[in-house]
N, C-alpha and C positions, 0 to 999 in steps of 0.2 A: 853024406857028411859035408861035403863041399858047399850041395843046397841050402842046411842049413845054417852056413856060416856065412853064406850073402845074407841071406834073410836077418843072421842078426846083425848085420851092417845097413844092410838097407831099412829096416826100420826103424832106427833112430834119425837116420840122414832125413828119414822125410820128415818124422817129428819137427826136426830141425828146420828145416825147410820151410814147412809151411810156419813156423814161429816168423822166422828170417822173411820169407814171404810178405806177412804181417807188417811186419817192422818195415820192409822197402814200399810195400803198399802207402804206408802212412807219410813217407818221406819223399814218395813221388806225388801223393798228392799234396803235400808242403810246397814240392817244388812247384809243380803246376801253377797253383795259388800265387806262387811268388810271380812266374813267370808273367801270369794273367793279369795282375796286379801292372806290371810294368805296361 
């Protein structure tokens, strides 16, 4: 019972994750750019 109540917590967290992943992916390399830029 217990098993299956992480598991449904933990597979949206990673859904989430890898979205948010994504997202910091793209705004680290913004920053990068900026950084490099200067």
């Amino acid at each position: 019972m217990a098993g299956n109540l992480t598991v449904a917590l933990i597979k949206p967290h990673i859904l989430f994750a890898r979205k948010r992943g994504q997202i910091i992916t793209k705004i680290e390399e913004a920053g990068f750019g900026i950084i490099l830029s200067k």
